[in-house]
N, C-alpha and C positions, 0 to 999 in steps of 0.2 A: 868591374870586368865588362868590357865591351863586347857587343853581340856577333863580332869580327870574332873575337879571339876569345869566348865562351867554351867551355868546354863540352864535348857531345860525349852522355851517358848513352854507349848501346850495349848491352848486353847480350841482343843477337846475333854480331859481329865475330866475326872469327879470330878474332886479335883476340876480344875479350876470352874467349872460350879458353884461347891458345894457354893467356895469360891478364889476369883481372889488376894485379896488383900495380902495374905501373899507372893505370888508372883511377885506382883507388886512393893511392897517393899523392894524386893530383887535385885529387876532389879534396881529400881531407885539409891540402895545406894551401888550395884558392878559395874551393867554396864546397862546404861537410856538411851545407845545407842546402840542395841543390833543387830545383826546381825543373822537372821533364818531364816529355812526357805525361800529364795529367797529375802529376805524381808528387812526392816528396820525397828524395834519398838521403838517407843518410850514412855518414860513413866511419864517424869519430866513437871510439870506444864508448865514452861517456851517455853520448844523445843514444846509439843503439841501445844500450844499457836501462838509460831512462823509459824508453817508449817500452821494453822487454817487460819492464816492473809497474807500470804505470796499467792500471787494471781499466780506467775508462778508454784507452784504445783497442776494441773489439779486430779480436782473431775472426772472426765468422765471414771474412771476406770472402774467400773463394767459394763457400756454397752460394752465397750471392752469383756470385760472375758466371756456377757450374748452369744457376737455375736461368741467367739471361743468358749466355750463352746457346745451351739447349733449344730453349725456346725463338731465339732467331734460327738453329740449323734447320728445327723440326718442328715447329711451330705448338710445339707444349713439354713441359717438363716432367722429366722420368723421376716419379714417384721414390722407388726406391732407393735411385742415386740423392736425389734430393732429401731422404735422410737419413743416410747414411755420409752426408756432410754435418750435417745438422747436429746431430746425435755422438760427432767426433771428438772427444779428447782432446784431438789439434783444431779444431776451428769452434769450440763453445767456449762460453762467457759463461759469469756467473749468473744466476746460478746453477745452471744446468753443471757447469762445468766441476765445481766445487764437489758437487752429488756423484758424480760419474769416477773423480777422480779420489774421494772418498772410498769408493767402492773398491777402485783398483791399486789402489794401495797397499791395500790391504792383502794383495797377492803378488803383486812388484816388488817386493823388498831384495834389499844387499842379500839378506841370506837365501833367499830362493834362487837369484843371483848365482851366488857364490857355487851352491850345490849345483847347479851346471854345468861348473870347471869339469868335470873328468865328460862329460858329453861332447862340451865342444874340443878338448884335447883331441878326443878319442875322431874324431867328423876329422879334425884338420888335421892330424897324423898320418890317416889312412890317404888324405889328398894329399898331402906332401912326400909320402913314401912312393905314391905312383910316379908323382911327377921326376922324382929322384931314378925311378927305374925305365922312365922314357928319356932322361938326362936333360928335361927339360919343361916349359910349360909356358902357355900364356898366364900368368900370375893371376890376370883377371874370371877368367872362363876354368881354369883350372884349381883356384882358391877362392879370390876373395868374394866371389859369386856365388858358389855353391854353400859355403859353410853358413851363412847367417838362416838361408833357406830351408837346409839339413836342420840345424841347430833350433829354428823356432815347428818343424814338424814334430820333432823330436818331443819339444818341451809340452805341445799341445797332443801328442798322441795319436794325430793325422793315421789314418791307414794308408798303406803302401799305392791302393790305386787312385786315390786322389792326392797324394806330392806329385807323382811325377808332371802335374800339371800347374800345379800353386805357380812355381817361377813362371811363366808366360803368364799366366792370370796376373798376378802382382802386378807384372810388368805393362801390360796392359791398360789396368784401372788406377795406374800414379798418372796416366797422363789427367786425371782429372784435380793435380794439383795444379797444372797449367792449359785450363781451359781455352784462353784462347788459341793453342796449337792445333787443335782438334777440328778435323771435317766434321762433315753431317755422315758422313758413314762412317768416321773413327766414332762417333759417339754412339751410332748405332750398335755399333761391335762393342767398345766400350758396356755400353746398357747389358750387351747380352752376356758379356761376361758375370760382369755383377752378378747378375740372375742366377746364373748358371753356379756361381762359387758360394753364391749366399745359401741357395737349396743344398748343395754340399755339404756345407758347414752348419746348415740347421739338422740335417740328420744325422751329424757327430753329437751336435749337443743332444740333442733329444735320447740320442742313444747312452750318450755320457751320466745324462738324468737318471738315468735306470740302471745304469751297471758303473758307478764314479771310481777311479784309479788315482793316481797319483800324474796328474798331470796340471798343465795348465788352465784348460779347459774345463776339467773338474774341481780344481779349485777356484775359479769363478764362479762356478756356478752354487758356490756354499758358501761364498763371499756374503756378509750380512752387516750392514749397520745396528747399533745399537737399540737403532726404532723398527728392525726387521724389513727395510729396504734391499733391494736386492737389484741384479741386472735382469734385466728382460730378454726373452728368449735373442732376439734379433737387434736389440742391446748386444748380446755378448757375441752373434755372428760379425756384426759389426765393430765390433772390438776384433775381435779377430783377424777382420781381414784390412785391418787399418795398423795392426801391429808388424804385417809381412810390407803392407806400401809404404810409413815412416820407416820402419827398420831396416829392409832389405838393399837399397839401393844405398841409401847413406852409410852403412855398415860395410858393404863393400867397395863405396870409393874411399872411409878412413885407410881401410888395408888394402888397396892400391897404392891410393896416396899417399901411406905413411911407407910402403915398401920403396917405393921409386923415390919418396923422399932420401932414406936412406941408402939403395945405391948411388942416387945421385952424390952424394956424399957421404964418400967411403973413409973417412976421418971419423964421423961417427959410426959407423956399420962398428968398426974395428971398438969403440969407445964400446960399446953395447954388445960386443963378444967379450971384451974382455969385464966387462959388467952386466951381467946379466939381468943382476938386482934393479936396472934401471929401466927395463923393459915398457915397465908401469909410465917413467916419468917418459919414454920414448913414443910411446902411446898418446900420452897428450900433448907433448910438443906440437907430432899430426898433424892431431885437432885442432890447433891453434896455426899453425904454418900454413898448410892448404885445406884448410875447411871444405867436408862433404858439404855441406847446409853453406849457402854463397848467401842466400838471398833470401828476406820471408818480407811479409806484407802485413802490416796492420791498419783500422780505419780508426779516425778519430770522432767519437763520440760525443766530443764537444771541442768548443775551442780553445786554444793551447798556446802559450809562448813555447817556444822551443830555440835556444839561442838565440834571439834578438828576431826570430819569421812566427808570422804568425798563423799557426794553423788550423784552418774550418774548420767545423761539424762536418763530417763526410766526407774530407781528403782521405786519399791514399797513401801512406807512408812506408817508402819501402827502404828495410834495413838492411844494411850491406855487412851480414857477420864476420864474411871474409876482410872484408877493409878494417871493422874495428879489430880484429883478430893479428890486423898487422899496425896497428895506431902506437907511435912512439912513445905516445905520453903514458903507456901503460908497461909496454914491451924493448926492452931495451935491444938494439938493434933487429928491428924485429922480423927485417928482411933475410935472417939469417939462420937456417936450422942447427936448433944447438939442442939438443936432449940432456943435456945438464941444465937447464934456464931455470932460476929459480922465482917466481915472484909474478903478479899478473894473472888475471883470471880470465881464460879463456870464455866466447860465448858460442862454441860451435855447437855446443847443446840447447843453446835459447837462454833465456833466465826468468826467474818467477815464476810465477802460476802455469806456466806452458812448459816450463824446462821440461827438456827431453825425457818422457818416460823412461824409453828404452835406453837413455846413455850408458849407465854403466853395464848392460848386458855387452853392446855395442864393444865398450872398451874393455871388456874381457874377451873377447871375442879377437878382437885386434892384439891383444895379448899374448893369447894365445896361438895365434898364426905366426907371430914375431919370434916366439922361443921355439917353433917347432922350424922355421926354417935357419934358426941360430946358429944349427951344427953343421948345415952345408956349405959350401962354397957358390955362392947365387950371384949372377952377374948378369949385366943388362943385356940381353941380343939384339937391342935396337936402340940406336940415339936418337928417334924422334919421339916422344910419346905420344900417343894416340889418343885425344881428350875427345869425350862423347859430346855428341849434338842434338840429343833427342831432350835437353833440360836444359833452359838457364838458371837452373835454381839451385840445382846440384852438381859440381864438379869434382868429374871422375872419369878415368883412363877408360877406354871400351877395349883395350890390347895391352898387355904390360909382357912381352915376350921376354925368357931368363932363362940361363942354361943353370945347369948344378951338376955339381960332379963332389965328392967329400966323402965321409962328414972329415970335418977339420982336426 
């Protein structure tokens, strides 16, 4: 390919935002090992897949980029931002990571999981009855925004006068998964946030310490390895407010996204009222069609063949979930939403040692928003969709406007 007629990866671009996939398909079937940028993309099911599972390409990048970044805005780095990247489930190696995710394990499972269903029913029923008796709702700002936020205060036991600030908080300190967006006074703001939700969340725990219930938070905190390791106080703040920044925003673009999916295509809307039972496999279709998670970064630890390119010690590899999520050789038409599909392994959750803690919360959650708005009659109020600009890393609606009028 000539440098004439080379293809240009932007992901800042508007086109991209609008819609990724005509470009990703370009990549995958000229060139799925692409060269930008400083960078290496990749786009092909397979190469994503390998570098996901391949344990010498270190996640730990972005607290890298948070601490040189920082220190060009302001000329030194914020201690506590600095580790509370460090110290994160999404960007540690082993072994730190191995010990952290030992621990948490051990209170993530299916069935703590599972005993959740009548909580988030209960969150997303009371949002969808309202939205039924205004005859209407922005889907995003009226559902798939509030429930994952309700639903993780819920599980953690939060007192009522610190939710009402978690979502702006949250919202806030994710821009520190793309540091370079960030001014010297968003990071300022950024910083003070931190501060401010960490002192919050250490005087739940502390208080949790002395009077323990039946939540999240008090079951971390009893969480023990076999050798009597345990999380540490600002450990488990830090766990905490790193389960509201991965979960919260990706949770609500899958049920955006998986909503609008399925107006858009009312062949299946009607396939999934009249099968309800499918809801589950409607759920990851989703995740696999427009992936929340577009985009993740890993560095390479040493040097690598990777289809016939050869890559440093300390490139940049960045993996295109969304492109291998539509790669042919995996997905059989894969430009197509079909919630019958059977076969193919989605990676909107990541894979290996990083795979998505919170996934299957995430996909109960979307489950559950899916069967409660089953009975209505929900229609688009707008043909343009409205995709957000404040991430290239996550794509999701900022407005999903829908009237309802039912049940059916």
């Amino acid at each position: 390919m000539t440098a004439a007629n080379r293809i240009r990866f932007n992901p800042f671009g508007s086109a991209f935002r609008r819609d990724p996939y005509p470009l990703y398909r370009q990549l995958r079937e000229t060139e799925p090992v692409h060269r930008t940028l400083g960078m290496w993309v990749l786009t092909r099911h397979a190469d994503v897949r390998a570098v996901l599972r391949d344990r010498t390409f270190s996640a730990g990048l972005i607290p890298q980029l948070v601490g040189r970044h920082a220190g060009a805005l302001t000329g030194t780095a914020d201690g506590r931002i600095d580790r509370l990247g460090r110290t994160s489930l999404v960007f540690t190696d082993n072994p730190d990571h191995a010990r952290l995710r030992g621990l948490v394990n051990r209170v993530f499972t299916a069935q703590a999981v599972a005993r959740l269903r009548p909580v988030v029913h209960r969150v997303a029923d009371r949002l969808v009855r309202q939205a039924r008796a205004d005859g209407g709702m922005d889907a995003i700002a009226g559902l798939a925004a509030p429930l994952p936020v309700t639903v993780l205060c819920e599980w953690m036991g939060l007192p009522e006068a610190l939710r009402e600030h978690v979502a702006a908080w949250t919202h806030d300190i994710r821009y520190l998964l793309e540091p370079g967006l960030l001014s010297a006074t968003d990071f300022v703001h950024v910083s003070e946030v931190v501060e401010t939700f960490c002192a919050a969340l250490a005087d739940v725990v502390r208080h949790r310490a002395g009077y323990p219930g039946d939540d999240l938070i008090s079951e971390l905190l009893a969480a023990r390895t076999a050798g009597g390791d345990r999380l540490g106080e600002e450990e488990l703040v830090f766990l905490c407010i790193m389960c509201f920044v991965a979960g919260n925003e990706t949770t609500k673009s899958l049920i955006g996204n998986g909503l609008h999916a399925l107006l858009r295509h009312p062949d299946q809307a009607a396939a999934l009222r009249e099968r309800p039972e499918l809801i589950p496999d409607a759920v990851t279709e989703a995740l696999r069609y427009d992936s929340p998670l577009q985009l993740t970064k890993r560095v390479a630890t040493r040097e690598v063949e990777l289809a016939g390119h050869r890559i440093a010690e300390g490139e940049q590899v960045l993996l295109c979930l969304g492109a291998a999520n539509r790669d042919p050789a995996v997905f059989a038409r894969p430009d197509t939403f079909d919630i019958t599909r059977a076969g193919g392994e989605h990676l909107a959750f990541g894979h290996g040692m990083h795979g998505c803690l919170g996934g299957t919360l995430a996909q109960l959650q979307a489950e559950v928003a899916f069967s409660c708005l089953l009975p209505w009659h929900v229609e688009l109020a707008a043909d343009t969709p409205a995709w957000q600009d404040h991430s290239f890393i996550v794509r999701g609606l900022t407005a999903l406007p829908v009237t309802m009028r039912g049940p059916r």
